[in-house]
C-alpha positions as CSV (number, residue, x, y, z in Angstrom):
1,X,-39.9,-5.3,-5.5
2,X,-39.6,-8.8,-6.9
3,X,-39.4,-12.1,-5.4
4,X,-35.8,-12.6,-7.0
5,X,-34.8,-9.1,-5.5
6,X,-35.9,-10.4,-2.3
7,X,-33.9,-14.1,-2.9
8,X,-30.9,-12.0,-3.6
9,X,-31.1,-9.8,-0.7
10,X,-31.5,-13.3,1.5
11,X,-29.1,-14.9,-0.2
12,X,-26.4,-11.9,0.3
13,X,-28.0,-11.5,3.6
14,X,-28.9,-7.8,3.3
15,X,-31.0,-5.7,4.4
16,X,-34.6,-5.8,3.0
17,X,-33.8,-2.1,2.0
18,X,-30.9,-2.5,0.3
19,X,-30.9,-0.4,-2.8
20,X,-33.1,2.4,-1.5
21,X,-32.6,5.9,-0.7
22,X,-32.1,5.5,3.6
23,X,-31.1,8.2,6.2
24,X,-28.0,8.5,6.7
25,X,-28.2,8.3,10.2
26,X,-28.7,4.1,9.8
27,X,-25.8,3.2,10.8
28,X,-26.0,-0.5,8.6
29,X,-25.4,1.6,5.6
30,X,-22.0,3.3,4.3
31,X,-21.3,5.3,3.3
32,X,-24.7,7.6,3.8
33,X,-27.6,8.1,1.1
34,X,-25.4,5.6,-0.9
35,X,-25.6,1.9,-2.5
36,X,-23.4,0.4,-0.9
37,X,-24.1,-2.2,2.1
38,X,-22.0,-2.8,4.9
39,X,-20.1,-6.2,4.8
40,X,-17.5,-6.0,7.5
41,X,-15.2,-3.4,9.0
42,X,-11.2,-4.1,9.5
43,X,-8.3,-1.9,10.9
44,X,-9.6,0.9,12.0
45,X,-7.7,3.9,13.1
46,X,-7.7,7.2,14.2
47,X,-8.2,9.1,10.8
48,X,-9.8,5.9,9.2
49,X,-12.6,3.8,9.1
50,X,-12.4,0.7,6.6
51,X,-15.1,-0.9,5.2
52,X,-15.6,-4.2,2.9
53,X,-18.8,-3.6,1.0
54,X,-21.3,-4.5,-1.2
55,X,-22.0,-2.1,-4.4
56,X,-24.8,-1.6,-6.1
57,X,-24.0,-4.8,-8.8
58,X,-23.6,-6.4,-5.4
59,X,-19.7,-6.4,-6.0
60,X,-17.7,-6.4,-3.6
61,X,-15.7,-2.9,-2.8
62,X,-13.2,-1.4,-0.3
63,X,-14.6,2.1,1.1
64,X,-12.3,4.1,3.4
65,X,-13.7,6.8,5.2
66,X,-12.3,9.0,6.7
67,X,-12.5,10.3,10.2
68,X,-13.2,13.7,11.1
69,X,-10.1,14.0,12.7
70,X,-8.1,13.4,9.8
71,X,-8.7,16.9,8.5
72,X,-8.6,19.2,12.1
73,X,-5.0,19.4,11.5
74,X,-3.8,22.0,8.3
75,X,-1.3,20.3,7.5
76,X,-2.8,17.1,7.5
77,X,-6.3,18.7,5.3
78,X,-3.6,19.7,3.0
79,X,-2.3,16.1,2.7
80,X,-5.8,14.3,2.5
81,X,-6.6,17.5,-0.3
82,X,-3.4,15.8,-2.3
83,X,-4.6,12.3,-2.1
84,X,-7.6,13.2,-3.5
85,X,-6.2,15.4,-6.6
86,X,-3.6,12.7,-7.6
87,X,-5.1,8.8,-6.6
88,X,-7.6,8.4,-9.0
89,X,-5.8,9.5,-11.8
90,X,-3.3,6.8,-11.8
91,X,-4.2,4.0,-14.0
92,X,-2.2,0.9,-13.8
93,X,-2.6,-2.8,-13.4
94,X,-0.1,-2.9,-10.0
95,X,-2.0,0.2,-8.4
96,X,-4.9,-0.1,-6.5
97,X,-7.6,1.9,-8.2
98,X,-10.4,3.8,-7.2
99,X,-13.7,3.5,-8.8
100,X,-15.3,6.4,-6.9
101,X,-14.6,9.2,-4.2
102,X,-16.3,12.0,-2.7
103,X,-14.2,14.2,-0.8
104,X,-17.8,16.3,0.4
105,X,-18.8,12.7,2.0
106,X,-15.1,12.2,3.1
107,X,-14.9,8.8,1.4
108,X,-12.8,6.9,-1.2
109,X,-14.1,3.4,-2.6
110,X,-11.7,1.3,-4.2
111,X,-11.7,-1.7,-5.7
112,X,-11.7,-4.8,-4.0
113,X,-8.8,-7.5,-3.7
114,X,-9.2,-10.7,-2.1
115,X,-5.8,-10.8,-0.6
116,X,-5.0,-7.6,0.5
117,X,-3.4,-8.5,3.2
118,X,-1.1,-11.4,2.1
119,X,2.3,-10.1,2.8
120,X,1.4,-8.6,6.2
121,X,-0.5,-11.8,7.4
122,X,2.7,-14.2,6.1
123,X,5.6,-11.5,6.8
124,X,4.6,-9.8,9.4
125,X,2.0,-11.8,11.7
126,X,3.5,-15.1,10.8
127,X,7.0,-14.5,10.3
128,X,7.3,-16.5,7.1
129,X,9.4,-15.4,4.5
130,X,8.9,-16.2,0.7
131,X,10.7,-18.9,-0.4
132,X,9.7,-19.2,-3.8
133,X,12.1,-17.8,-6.1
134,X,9.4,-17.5,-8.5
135,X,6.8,-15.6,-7.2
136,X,9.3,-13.6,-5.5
137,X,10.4,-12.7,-8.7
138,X,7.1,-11.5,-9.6
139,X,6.3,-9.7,-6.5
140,X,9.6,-7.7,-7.0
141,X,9.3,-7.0,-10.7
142,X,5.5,-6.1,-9.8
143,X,5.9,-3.4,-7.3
144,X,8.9,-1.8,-9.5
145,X,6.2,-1.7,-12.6
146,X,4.2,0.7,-10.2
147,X,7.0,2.6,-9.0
148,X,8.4,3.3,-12.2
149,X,5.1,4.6,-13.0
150,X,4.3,6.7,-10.4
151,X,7.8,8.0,-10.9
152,X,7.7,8.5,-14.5
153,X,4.9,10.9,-13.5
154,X,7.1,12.9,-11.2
155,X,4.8,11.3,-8.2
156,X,6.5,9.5,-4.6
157,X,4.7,7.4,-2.6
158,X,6.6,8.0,-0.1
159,X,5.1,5.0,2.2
160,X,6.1,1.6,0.7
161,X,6.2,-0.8,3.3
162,X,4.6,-4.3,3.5
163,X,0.9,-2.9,4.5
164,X,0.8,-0.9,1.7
165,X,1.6,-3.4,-0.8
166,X,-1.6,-5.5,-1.5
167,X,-2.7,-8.6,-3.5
168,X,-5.7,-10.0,-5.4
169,X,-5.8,-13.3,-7.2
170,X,-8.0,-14.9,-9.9
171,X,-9.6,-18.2,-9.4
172,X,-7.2,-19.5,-12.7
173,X,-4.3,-17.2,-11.3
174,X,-0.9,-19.2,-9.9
175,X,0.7,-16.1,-8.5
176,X,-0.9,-13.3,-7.0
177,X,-0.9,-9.7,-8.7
178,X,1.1,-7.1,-6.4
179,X,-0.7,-3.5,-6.3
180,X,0.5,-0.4,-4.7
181,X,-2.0,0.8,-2.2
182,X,-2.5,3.6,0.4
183,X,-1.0,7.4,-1.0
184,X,-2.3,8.9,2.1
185,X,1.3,10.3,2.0
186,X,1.8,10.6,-1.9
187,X,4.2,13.8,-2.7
188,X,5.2,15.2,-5.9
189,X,8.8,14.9,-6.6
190,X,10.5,18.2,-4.8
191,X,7.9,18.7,-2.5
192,X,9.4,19.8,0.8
193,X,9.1,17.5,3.6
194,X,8.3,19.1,6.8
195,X,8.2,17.9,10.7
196,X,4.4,16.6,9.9
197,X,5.8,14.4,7.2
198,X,9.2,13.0,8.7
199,X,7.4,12.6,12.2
200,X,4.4,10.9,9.5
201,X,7.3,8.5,7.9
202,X,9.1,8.1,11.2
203,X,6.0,6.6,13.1
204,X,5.6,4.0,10.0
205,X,8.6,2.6,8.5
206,X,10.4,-0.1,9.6
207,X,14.1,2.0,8.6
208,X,14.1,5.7,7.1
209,X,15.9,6.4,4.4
210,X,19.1,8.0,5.4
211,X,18.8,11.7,4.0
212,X,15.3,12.0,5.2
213,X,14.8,14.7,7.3
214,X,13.0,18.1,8.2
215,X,13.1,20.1,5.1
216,X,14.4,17.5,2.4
217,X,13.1,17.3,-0.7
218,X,10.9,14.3,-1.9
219,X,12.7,12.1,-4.1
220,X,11.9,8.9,-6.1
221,X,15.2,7.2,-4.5
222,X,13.7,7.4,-1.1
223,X,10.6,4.9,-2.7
224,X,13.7,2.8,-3.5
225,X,15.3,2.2,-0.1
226,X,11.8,1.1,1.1
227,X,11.2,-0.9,-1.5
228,X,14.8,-2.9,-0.7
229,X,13.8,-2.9,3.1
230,X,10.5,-4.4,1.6
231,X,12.6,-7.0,-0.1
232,X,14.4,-8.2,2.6
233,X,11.1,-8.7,4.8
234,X,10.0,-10.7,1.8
235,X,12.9,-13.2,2.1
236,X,14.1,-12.7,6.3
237,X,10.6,-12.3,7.3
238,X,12.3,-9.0,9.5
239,X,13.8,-6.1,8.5
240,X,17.2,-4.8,8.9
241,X,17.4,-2.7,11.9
242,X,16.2,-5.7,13.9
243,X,19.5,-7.3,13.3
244,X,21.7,-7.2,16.4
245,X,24.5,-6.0,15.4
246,X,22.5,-3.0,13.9
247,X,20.6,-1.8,16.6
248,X,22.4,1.0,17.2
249,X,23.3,1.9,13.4
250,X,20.0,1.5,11.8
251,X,21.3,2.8,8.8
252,X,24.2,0.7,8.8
253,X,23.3,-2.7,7.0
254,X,24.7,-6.0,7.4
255,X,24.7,-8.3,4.6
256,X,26.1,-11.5,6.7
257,X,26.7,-14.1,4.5
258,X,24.8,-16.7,7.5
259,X,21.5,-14.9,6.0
260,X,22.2,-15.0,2.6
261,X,24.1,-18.0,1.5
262,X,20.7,-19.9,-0.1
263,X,19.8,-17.1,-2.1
264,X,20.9,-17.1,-5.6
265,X,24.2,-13.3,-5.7
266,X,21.7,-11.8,-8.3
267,X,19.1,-11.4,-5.6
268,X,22.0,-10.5,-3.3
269,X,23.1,-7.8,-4.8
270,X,20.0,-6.0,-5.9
271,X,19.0,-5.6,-2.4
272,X,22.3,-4.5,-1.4
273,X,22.4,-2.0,-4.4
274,X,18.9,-0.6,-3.1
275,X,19.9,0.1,0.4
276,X,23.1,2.3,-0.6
277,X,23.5,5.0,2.0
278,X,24.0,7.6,-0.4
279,X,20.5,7.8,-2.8
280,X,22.3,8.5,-5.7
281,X,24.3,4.9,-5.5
282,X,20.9,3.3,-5.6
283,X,18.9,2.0,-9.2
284,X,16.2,3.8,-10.5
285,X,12.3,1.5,-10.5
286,X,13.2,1.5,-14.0
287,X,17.1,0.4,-13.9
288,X,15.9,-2.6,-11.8
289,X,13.0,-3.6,-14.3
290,X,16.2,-4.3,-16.5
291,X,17.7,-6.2,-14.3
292,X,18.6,-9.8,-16.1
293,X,17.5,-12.0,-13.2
294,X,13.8,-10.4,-13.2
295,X,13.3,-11.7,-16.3
């Protein structure tokens, strides 16, 4: 070992061992046996443990491991199983990718953004909506670039929502690069949704679309209707069904003009045209990539 390994290790503060083979019961380490080095851990749930680490280029990496009770239930297996076959084969600059996985170890490491957590912090923690037009613009016309082409390849991600849409940003970058994260839910077009899925969506989005429900078909539109609740989060800073006067009809939206009177009509009426009760009145990811005002 060299004295500049050693400066490196201090200067990263890691472990003197860092880069050899270690038991996996040292708990410093994740995941086990592996090069990668513990940096923090964030949001941890039930069926997942987060991890920022170190690799072993001593780049920084996200690695999500999952719990052992993610994969008691069948149904749930089945779903984890499907995450694995279909993530890493999507290549795009607005999804998040994954450089490695090892469904053995239980464990997915993707790559790292440096504000992954941008729209959830502002939106959702601090209530502040985005009032430049301009990156709005951009965050809008980024997450339809990944939906059209997860949908293009027959795929739905069936859980867009403002946690699952993250952000990096280069030093030389003015506005951050969108990237759609988190296809713990992912379904092929026309797979049927049953009670673990609706009960799965339920739990987790701010508003259902409308013809969700036990035994429905998995559909590109219903990425749509998130994506417009997503949008109007982005500029109310809430969503819909936290209206008043829709309480009680939370599919039922309100467009009052109160709300939307500084916001240029374009804006106005691609969010209306994306929350149509009936999917089929709603634009395609692609139709709304051709939209004149994203451009």
């Amino acid at each position: 070992m060299s004295d500049s390994d050693d400066s490196l290790k201090q200067q990263h503060q890691l472990p003197q061992n860092f880069g050899e083979i270690i038991d996996s019961d040292d708990e410093n380490w994740m995941p086990p046996k592996k090069s990668y080095s513990q940096l923090e851990e964030f949001e941890p749930s039930k069926f997942n443990k987060n991890i920022v680490a170190l690799d072993w280029d001593f780049n920084k990496v996200f690695v999500k491991q999952l719990q052992i009770e993610a994969l008691q239930d069948p149904t749930w297996r089945s779903q984890v199983i499907k995450q694995f076959e279909i993530h890493p084969t999507l290549d795009h600059p607005n999804i998040v990718k994954v450089k490695e996985q090892n469904y053995e170890e239980k464990k997915i490491v993707l790559e790292f953004l440096n504000e992954a957590n941008y729209f959830k912090k502002t939106i959702l923690e601090q209530a502040r909506p985005i009032t430049n037009m301009i990156k709005l613009r951009s965050y809008i016309q980024e997450i339809a670039e990944g939906l059209n082409y997860l949908h293009n390849l027959n795929y739905v991600h069936m859980d867009i929502r403002i946690e699952t849409l993250h952000c990096t940003r280069g030093p030389e970058d003015l506005i951050r690069t969108v990237k759609l994260g988190d296809f713990g839910n992912i379904q092929r077009k026309g797979d049927i949704l049953d009670a673990f899925h609706y009960e799965f969506i339920k739990k987790r989005q701010p508003m259902m679309p409308p013809e969700l429900a036990i035994g429905s078909q998995a559909d590109p539109k219903m990425d749509i209707w998130c994506f417009g609740i997503v949008i109007h989060q982005m500029i109310m800073a809430y969503s819909p069904n936290l209206m008043p006067q829709n309480q009680n009809q939370p599919t039922k939206i309100s467009f009052a003009k109160a709300h939307w009177s500084k916001y240029e009509v374009e804006l106005f009426k691609l969010v209306k045209s994306m929350l149509q009760i009936s999917a089929n009145d709603r634009p395609s990811a692609q139709q709304i990539l051709q939209i004149p005002w994203l451009q």
